[in-house]
C-alpha positions as CSV (number, residue, x, y, z in Angstrom):
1,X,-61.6,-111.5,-56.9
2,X,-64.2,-114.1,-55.4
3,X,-66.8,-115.9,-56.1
4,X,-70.0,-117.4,-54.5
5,X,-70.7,-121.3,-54.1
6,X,-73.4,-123.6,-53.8
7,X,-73.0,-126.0,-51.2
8,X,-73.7,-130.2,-51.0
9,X,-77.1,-130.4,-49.9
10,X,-78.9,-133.8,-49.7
11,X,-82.2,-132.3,-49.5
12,X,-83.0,-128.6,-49.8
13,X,-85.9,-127.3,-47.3
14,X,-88.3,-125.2,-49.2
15,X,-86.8,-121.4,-48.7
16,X,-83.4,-121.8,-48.6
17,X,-81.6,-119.6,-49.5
18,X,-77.9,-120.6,-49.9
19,X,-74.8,-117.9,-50.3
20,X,-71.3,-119.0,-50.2
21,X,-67.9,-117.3,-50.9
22,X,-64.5,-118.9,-52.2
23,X,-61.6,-117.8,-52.9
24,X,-61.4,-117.4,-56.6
25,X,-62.3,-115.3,-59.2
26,X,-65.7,-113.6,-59.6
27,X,-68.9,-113.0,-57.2
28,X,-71.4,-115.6,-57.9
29,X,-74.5,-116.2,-56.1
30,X,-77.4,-118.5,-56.1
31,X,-80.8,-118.3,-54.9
32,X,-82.0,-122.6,-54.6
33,X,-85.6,-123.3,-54.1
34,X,-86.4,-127.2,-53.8
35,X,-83.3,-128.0,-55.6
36,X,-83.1,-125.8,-58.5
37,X,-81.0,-123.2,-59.3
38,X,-83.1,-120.1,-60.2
39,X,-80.9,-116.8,-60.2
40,X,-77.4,-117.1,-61.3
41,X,-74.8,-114.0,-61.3
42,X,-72.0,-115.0,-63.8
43,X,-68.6,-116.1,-61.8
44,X,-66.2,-119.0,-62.2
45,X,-65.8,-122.3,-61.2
46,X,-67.1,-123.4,-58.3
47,X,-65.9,-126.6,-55.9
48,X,-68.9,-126.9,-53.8
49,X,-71.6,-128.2,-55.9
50,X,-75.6,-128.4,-55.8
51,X,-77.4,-131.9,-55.2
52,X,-80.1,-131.8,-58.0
53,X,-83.2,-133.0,-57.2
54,X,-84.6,-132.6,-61.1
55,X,-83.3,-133.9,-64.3
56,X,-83.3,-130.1,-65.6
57,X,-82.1,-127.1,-63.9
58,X,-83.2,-123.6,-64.6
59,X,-80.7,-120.8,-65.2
60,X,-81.3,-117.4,-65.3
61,X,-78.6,-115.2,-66.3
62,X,-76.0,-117.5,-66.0
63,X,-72.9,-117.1,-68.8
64,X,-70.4,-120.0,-67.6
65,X,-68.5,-122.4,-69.7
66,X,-67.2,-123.7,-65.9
67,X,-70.1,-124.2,-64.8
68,X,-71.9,-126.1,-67.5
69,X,-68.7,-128.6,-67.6
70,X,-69.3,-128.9,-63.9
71,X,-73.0,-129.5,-64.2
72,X,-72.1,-132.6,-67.1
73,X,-69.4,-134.1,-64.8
74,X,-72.1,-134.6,-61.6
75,X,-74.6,-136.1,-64.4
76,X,-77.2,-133.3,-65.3
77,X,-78.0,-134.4,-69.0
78,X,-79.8,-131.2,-69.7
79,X,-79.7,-127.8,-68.7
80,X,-82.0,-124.7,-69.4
81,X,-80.9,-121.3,-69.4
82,X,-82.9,-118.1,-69.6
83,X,-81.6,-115.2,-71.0
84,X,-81.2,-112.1,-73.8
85,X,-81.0,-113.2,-77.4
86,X,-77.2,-113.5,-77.9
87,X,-77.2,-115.8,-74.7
88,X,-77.8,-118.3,-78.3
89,X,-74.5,-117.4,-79.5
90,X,-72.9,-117.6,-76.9
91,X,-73.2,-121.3,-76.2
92,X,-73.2,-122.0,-79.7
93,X,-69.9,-120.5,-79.5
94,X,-68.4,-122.6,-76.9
95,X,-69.7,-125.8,-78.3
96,X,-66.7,-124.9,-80.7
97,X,-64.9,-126.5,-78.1
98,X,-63.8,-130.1,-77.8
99,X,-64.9,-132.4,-74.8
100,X,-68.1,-133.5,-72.6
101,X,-69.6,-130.6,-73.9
102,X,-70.7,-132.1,-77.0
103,X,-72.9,-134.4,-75.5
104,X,-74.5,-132.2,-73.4
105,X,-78.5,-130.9,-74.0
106,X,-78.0,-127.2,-73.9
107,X,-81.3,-125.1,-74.5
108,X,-82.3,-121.4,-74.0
109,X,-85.5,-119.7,-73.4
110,X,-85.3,-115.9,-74.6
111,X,-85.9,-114.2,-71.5
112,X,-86.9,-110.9,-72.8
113,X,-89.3,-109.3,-70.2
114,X,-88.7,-107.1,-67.7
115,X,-89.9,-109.8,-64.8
116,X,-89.3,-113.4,-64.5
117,X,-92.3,-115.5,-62.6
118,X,-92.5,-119.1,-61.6
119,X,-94.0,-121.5,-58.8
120,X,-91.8,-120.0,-56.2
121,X,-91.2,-116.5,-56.6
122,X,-91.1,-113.1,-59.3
123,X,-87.7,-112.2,-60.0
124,X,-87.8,-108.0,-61.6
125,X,-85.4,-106.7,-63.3
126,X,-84.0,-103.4,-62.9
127,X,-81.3,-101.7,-65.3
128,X,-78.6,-99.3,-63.7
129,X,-76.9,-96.8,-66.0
130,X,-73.3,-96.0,-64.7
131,X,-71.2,-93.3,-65.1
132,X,-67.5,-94.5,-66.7
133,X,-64.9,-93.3,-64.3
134,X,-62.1,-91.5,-65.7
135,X,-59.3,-94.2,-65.5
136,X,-61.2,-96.4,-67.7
137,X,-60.9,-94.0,-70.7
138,X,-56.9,-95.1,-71.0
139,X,-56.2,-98.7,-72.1
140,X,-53.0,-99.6,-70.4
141,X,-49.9,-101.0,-72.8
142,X,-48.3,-104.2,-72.2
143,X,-44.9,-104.4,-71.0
144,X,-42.8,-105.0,-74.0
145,X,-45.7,-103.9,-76.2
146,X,-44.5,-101.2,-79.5
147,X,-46.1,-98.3,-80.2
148,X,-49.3,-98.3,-82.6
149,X,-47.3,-97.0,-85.5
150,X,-43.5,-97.5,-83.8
151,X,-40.5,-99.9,-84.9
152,X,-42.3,-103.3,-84.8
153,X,-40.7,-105.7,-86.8
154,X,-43.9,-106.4,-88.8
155,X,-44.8,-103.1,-88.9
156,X,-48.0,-101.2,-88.5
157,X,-50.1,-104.1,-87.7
158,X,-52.5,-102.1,-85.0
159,X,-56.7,-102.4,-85.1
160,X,-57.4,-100.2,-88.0
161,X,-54.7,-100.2,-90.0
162,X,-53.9,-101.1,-93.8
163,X,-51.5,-104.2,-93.4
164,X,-54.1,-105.6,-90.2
165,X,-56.9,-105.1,-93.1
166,X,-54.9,-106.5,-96.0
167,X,-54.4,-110.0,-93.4
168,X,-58.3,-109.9,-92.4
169,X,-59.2,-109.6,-96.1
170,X,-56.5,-112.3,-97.4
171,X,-58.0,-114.9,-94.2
172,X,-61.7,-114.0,-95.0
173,X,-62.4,-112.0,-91.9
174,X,-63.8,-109.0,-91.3
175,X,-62.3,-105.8,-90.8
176,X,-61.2,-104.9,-87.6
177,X,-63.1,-102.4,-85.6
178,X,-61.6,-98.8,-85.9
179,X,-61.3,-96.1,-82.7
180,X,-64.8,-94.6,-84.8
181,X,-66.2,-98.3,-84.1
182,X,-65.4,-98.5,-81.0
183,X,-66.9,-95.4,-79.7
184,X,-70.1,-96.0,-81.7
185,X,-70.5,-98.8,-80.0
186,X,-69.8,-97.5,-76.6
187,X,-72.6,-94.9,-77.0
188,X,-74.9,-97.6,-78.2
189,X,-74.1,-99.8,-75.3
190,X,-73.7,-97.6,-72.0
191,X,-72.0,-98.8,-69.1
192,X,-74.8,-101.0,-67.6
193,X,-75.6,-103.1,-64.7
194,X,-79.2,-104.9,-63.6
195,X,-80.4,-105.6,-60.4
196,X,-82.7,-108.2,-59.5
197,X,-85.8,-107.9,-57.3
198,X,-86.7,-111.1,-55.9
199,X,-90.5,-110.9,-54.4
200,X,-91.5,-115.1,-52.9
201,X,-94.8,-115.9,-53.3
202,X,-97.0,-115.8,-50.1
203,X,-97.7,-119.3,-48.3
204,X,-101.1,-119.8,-47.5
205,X,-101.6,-120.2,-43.8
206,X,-102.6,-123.6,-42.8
207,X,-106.0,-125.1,-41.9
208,X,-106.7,-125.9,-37.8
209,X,-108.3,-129.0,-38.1
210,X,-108.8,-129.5,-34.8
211,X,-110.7,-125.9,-34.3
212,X,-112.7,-127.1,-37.6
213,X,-113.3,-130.4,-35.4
214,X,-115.3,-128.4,-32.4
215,X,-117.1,-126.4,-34.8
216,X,-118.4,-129.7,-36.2
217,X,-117.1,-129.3,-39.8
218,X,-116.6,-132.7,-42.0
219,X,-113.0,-133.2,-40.9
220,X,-111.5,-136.6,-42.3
221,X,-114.1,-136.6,-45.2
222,X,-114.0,-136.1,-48.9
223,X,-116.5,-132.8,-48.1
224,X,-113.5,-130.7,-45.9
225,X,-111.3,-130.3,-49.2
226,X,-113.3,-127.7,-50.7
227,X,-113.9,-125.6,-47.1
228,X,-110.1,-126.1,-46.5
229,X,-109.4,-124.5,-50.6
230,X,-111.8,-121.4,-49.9
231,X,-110.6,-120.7,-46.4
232,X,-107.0,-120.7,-47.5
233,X,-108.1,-118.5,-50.9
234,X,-109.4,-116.3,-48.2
235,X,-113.0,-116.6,-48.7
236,X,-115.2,-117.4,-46.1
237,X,-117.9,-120.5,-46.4
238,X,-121.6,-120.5,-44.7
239,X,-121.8,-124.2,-42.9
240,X,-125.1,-125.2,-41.3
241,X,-126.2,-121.6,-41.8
242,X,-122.8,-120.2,-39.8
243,X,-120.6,-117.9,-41.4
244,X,-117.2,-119.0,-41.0
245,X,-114.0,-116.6,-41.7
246,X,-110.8,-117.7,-43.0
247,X,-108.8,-116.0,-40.0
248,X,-111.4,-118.4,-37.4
249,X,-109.8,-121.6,-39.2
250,X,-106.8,-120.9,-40.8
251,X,-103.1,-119.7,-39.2
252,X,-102.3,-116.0,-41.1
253,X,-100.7,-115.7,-44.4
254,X,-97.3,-115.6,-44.6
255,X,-96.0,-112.9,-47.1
256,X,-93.7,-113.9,-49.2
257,X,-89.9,-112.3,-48.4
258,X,-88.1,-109.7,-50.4
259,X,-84.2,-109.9,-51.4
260,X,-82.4,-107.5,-53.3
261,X,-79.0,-108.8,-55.3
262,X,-77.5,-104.8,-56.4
263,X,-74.5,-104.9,-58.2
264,X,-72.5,-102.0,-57.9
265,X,-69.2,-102.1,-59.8
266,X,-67.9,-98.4,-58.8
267,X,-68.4,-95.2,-58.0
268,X,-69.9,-94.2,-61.5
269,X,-73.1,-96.4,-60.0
270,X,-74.0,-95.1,-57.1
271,X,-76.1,-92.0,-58.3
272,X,-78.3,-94.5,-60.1
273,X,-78.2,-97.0,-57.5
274,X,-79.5,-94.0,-54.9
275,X,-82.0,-92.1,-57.4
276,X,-84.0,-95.5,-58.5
277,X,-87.8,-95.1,-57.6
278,X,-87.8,-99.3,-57.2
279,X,-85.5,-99.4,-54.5
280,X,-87.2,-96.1,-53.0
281,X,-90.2,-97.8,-52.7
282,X,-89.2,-100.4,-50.5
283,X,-87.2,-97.9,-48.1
284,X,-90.5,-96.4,-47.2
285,X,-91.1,-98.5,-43.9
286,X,-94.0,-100.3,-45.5
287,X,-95.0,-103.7,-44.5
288,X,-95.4,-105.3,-47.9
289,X,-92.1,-103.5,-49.0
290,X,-89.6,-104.9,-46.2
291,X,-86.7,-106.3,-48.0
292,X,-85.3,-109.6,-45.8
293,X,-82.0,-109.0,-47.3
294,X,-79.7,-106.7,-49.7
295,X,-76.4,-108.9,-51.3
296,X,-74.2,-106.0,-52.4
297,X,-71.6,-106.8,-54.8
298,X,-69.6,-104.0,-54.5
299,X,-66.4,-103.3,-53.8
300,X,-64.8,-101.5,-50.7
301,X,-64.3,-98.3,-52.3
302,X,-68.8,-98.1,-53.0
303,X,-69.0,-99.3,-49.3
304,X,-67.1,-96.0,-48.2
305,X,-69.2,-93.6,-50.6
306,X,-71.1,-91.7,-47.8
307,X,-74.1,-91.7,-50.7
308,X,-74.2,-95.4,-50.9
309,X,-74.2,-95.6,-46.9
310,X,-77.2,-93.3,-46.4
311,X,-78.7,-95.2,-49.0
312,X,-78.2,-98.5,-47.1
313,X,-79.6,-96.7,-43.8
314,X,-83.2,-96.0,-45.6
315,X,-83.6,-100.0,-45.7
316,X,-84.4,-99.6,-41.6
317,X,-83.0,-101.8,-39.4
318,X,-85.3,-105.5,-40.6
319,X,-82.8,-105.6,-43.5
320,X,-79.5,-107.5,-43.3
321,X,-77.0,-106.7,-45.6
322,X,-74.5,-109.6,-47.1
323,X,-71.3,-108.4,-48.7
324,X,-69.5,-110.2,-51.9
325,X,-66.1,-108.3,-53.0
326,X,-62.9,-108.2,-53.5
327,X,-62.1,-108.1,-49.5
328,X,-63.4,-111.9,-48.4
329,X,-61.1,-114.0,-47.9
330,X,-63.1,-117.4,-47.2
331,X,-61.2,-120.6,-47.4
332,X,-63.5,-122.5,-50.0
333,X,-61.9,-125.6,-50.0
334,X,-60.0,-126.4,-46.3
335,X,-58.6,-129.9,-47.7
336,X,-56.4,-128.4,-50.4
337,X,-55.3,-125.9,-47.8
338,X,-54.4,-129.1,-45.4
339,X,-53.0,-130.9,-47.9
340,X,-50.1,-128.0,-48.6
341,X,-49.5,-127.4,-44.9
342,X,-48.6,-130.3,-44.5
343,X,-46.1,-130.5,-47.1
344,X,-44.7,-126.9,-45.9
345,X,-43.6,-129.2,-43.1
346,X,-41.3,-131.0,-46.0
347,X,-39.9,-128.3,-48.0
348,X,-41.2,-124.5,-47.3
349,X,-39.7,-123.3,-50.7
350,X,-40.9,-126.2,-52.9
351,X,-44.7,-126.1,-51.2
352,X,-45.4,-122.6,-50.1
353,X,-48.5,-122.0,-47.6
354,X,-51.3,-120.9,-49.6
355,X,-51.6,-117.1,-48.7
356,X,-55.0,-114.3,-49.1
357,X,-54.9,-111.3,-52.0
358,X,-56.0,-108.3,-51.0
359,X,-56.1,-105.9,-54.5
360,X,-53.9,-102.8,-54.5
361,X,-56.9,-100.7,-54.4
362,X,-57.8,-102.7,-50.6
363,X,-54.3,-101.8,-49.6
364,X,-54.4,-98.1,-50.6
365,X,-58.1,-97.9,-48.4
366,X,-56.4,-99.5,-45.5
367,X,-57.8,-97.3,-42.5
368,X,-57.8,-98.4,-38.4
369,X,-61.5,-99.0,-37.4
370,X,-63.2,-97.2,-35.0
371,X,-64.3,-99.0,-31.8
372,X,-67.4,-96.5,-31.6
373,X,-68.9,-97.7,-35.4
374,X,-68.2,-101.3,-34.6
375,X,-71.0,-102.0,-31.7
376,X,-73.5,-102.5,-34.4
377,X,-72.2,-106.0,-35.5
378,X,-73.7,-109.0,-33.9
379,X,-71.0,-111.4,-33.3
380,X,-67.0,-111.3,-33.7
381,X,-66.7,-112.7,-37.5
382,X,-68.9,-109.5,-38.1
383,X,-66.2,-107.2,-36.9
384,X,-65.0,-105.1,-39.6
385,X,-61.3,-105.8,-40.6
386,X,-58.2,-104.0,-41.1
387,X,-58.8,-102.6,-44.8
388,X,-62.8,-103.1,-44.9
389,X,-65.2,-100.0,-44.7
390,X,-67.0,-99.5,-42.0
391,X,-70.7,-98.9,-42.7
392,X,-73.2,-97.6,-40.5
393,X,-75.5,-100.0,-40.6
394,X,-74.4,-104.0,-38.9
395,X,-73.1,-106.0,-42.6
396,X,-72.3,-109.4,-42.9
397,X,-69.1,-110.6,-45.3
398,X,-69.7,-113.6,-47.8
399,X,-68.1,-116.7,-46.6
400,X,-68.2,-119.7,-48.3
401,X,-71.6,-121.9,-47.6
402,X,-73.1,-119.1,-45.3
403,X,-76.7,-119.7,-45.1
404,X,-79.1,-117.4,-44.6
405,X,-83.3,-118.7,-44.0
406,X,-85.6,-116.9,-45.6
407,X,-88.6,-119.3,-44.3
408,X,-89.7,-120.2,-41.4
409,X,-87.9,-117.5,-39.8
410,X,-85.4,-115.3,-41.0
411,X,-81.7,-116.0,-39.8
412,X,-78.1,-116.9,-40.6
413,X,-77.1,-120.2,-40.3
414,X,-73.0,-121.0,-40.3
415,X,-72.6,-124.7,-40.0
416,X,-71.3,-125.5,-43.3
417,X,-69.3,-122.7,-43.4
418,X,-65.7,-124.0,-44.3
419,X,-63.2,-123.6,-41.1
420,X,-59.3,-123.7,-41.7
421,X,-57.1,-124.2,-38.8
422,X,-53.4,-124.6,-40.1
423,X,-52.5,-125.6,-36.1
424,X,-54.7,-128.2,-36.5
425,X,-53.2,-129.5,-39.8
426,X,-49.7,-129.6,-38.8
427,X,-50.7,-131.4,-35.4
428,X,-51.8,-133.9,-37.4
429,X,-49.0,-134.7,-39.6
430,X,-46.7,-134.5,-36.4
431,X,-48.8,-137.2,-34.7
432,X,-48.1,-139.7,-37.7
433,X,-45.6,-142.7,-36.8
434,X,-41.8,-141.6,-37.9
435,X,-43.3,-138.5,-39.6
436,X,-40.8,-136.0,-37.8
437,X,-38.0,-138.4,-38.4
438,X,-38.2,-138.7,-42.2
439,X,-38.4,-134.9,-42.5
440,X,-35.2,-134.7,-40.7
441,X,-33.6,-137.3,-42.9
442,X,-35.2,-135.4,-45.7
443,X,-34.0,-132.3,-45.0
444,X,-30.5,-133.4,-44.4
445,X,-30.2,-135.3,-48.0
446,X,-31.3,-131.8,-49.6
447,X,-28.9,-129.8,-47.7
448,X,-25.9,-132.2,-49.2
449,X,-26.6,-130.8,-52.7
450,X,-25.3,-127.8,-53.7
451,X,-26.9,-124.7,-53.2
452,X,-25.3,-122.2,-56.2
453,X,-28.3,-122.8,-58.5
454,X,-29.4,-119.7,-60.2
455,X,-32.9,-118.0,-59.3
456,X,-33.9,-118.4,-62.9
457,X,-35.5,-119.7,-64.6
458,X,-38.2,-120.4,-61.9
459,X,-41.2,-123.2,-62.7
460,X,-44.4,-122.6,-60.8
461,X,-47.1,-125.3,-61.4
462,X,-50.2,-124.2,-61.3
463,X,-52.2,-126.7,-62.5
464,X,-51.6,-130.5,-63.8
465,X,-54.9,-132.1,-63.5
466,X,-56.7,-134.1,-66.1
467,X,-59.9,-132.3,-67.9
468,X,-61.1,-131.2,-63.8
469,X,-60.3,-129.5,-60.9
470,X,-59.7,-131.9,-57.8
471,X,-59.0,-131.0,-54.1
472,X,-55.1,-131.9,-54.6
473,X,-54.9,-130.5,-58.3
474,X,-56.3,-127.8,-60.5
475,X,-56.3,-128.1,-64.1
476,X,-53.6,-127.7,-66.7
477,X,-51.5,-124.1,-65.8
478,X,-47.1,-123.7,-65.4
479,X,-46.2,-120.5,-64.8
480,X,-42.7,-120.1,-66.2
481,X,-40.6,-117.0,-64.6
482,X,-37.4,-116.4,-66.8
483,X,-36.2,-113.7,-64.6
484,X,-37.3,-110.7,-61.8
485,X,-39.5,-109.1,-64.4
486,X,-40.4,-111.4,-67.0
487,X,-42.6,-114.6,-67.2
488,X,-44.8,-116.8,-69.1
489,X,-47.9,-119.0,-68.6
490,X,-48.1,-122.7,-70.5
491,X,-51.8,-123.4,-70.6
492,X,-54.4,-121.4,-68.8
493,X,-56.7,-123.6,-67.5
494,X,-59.8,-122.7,-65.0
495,X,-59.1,-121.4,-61.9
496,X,-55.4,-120.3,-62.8
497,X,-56.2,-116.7,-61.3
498,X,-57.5,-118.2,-58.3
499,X,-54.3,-120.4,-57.7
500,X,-51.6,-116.9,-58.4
501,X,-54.1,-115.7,-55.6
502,X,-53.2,-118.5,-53.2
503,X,-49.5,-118.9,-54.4
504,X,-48.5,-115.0,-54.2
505,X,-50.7,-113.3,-52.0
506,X,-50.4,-109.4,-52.4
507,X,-47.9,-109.6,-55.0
508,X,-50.1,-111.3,-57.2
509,X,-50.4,-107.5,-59.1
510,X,-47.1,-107.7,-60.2
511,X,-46.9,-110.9,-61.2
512,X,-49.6,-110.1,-63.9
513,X,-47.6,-107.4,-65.3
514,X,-44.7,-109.1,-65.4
515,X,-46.6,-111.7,-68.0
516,X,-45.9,-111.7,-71.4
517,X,-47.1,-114.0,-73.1
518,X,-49.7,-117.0,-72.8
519,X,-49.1,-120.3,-74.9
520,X,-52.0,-122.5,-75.0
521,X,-51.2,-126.1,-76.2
522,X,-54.8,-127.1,-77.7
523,X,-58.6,-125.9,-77.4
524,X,-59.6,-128.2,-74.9
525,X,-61.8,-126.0,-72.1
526,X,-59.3,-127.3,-69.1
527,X,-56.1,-126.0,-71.4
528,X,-57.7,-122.2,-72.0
529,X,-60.9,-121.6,-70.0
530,X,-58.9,-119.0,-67.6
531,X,-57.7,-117.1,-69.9
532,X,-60.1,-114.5,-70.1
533,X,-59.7,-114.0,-66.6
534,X,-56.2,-113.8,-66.5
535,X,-56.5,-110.8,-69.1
536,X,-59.3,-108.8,-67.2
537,X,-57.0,-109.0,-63.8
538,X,-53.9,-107.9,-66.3
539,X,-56.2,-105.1,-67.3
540,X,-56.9,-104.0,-63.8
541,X,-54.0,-104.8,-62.1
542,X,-51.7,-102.2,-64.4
């Protein structure tokens, strides 16, 4: 249900890496080296954006019509991306689409190899074959939905069918895909994940120019640049007839750090997450193989699998473990979050306070924690929650512009992480001159109209923003409830998931099943881009 995001950096130190969580849609994270994005997982719109050093960025993996809006409203002219084959149709697809995107220089490099290698670090690739869990076998209907073959009014019109044929034929289509189809293509294309190995390159230690000083070597001249290149290749030089060494004059190498970024989408996963020789080798307790860190994207239900918890164990204790599901609830951007508390001081029914989701499947796993399991955190916003799993090894959750340093030294780093205090917010209205007073008035002139209005229908704007999402709007989405059980959505913009999240909390389920329909007024990207989303969380929420 979240994503990942980059934070504002004016200038990003060399071996940064920078992980962030808001509250949206997808998991999304970024590894940034000197101001380029290198490793992408697919997510959704992001509100914290990257400083770009470059004219160009590098992408690899990333599939985000969002994003690439995002990228041409900050500027970037140009983008990269690196990726499989159809990653070409895929943007040739969306440039369907009116807008900015037009005038955008989109290119790809086919990214077909099994390792990705550039001036900062190799980036391996490692496919993970699932097993499909049961419930996925069974599509679920919509409400409303008839039958394939029942009393529709336009009869038989499901995939496969003569009259859906007959209309595919007559518009110059093809065919639609028959059940046969469909499982062809499921064989061909298993239930498949990839993992990325991340291996930085090692930094040469540096040269001690003052030890090179009292052994009398050319320091300051044109003759020390090549001893300084074959001492920090690691070759050692002969200087007056003295053999020097590379560990007399220079500082030791630094190896370069290992991350892992594992998805693991369920429970079908985790045989092939535990029985991969890759990650085996680095759970040996060798030097060279320590991994730094381990960003699981899993969700709650893989974090209690006892397999996937011994697995984590075999890292040894060097490795920290950062967490990105469905149970973070980081507030990525506090200013919107002020902005409706503040109102709530106005009218609580007309502006809500923005609330947290927690799926279903978080509250079914809702377990007390015990105290004994919880002494291996390392600070109190380590603590595992009501709802989370407790794992045997110390994790840290994803929160939105956590830091962690994978040079000099190894560490988290929370300053930018976003802090809400709602106590805070409303002090601050308060304290404004006559504030208190108008809301009394206010109140008073709303409490002379009469109350007998019906329930229904009920109008829930989501979204009015123009073309982008802004800290007091998000773009173009009205909910429209016509009664208890049935409602509609005007426009599905980006983000629109995201904002049901904040608006209706836990009940957030139901109110996907209760839509019916989705009208989209025209094929600008800020009108439609959430509607995929909006159908996956349908999907699961049934």
């Amino acid at each position: 249900m979240f994503q990942a995001s980059v934070g504002i950096l004016a200038s990003l130190p060399e071996g940064w890496a920078v992980l962030g969580l808001s509250q949206c849609t997808h998991v999304q994270f970024w590894s940034l080296w000197r101001g380029q994005a290198l490793l992408n997982r697919e997510g959704s719109f992001f509100w914290h954006l990257p400083v770009l050093t470059g004219g160009v960025v590098k992408l690899f993996l990333c599939l985000l019509l969002g994003m690439i809006l995002t990228l041409k409203a900050i500027g970037l002219q140009r983008c990269v991306f690196l990726g499989p084959p159809k990653l070409q149709n895929y943007l040739k697809a969306i440039r369907l689409f009116p807008g900015p995107l037009k005038r955008m220089d989109l290119a790809v490099q086919l990214h077909t190899e099994p390792e990705y290698k550039d001036e900062t670090m190799t980036v391996y690739q490692i496919p993970l074959t699932g097993k499909p869990l049961a419930a996925e076998s069974s599509s679920p209907q919509s409400p409303g939905a008839f039958p394939q073959g029942g009393n529709s009014p336009k009869g038989n019109t499901g995939p496969g069918s003569p009259r859906a044929a007959q209309q595919s034929l007559e518009e110059g289509k093809e065919s639609p895909k028959t059940a046969g189809d469909e499982q062809k293509c499921s064989r061909k294309h298993p239930d498949l994940v990839t993992a990325f190995l991340c291996k930085v390159h090692p930094r040469k230690g540096k040269f001690l120019a003052a030890k090179a000083q009292e052994l009398g070597l050319p320091v300051g001249t044109p003759a020390i640049l090549p001893i300084i290149t074959a001492l920090k290749n690691g070759e050692s030089i002969t200087f007056e007839g003295k053999e020097l060494f590379p560990e007399e004059l220079c500082t030791p190498t630094d190896p370069g750090p290992v991350f892992l970024v594992l998805e693991c989408p369920h429970e079908g996963f985790v045989d092939a997450v535990c029985d991969n020789e890759t990650f085996r080798r680095y759970q040996e307790g060798v030097a060279e193989h320590q991994v730094a860190l381990v960003i699981h994207m899993t969700p709650e239900a893989v974090l209690r699998d006892s397999r996937y918890q011994q697995w984590m164990q075999r890292f040894g204790p060097g490795t920290q473990h950062l967490v990105l599901n469905e149970n973070s609830s980081a507030v990525h951007n506090p200013r919107s979050y002020k902005i409706q508390t503040q109102l709530n001081l106005i009218h609580p029914e007309i502006f809500p306070l923005l609330t947290t989701y927690q799926s279903k499947v978080i509250q079914a796993l809702l377990a007390p924690v015990p105290a004994a399991l919880s002494k291996g955190c390392v600070s109190p916003h380590l603590l595992p929650q009501e709802g989370e799993a407790v794992c045997p090894v110390p994790i840290v959750r994803g929160e939105c512009l956590l830091k962690y340093h994978l040079r000099p030294q190894q560490e988290w780093q929370r300053d930018a992480v976003t802090v809400c205090d709602p106590d805070e917010f409303v002090s601050e209205a308060l304290d404004l001159p006559d504030f208190q007073t108008r809301v009394k008035e206010c109140k008073e002139s709303l409490s002379a109209v009469p109350g007998n209005v019906g329930a229904y229908p009920e109008i829930v704007f989501l979204g009015t923003g123009s073309a982008i999402p802004m800290k007091i709007r998000n773009v173009s989405s009205t909910l429209v409830n016509t009664s208890a059980t049935r409602s509609l959505l005007l426009d599905c913009g980006e983000g629109t998931f995201g904002q049901l999240c904040r608006h209706y909390g836990e009940q957030v389920d139901q109110v996907l099943c209760n839509l019916v329909a989705v009208f989209v007024s025209h094929m600008h990207t800020d009108h439609h881009s959430g509607l995929v989303n909006i159908l996956m969380e349908r999907r699961r929420a049934f």
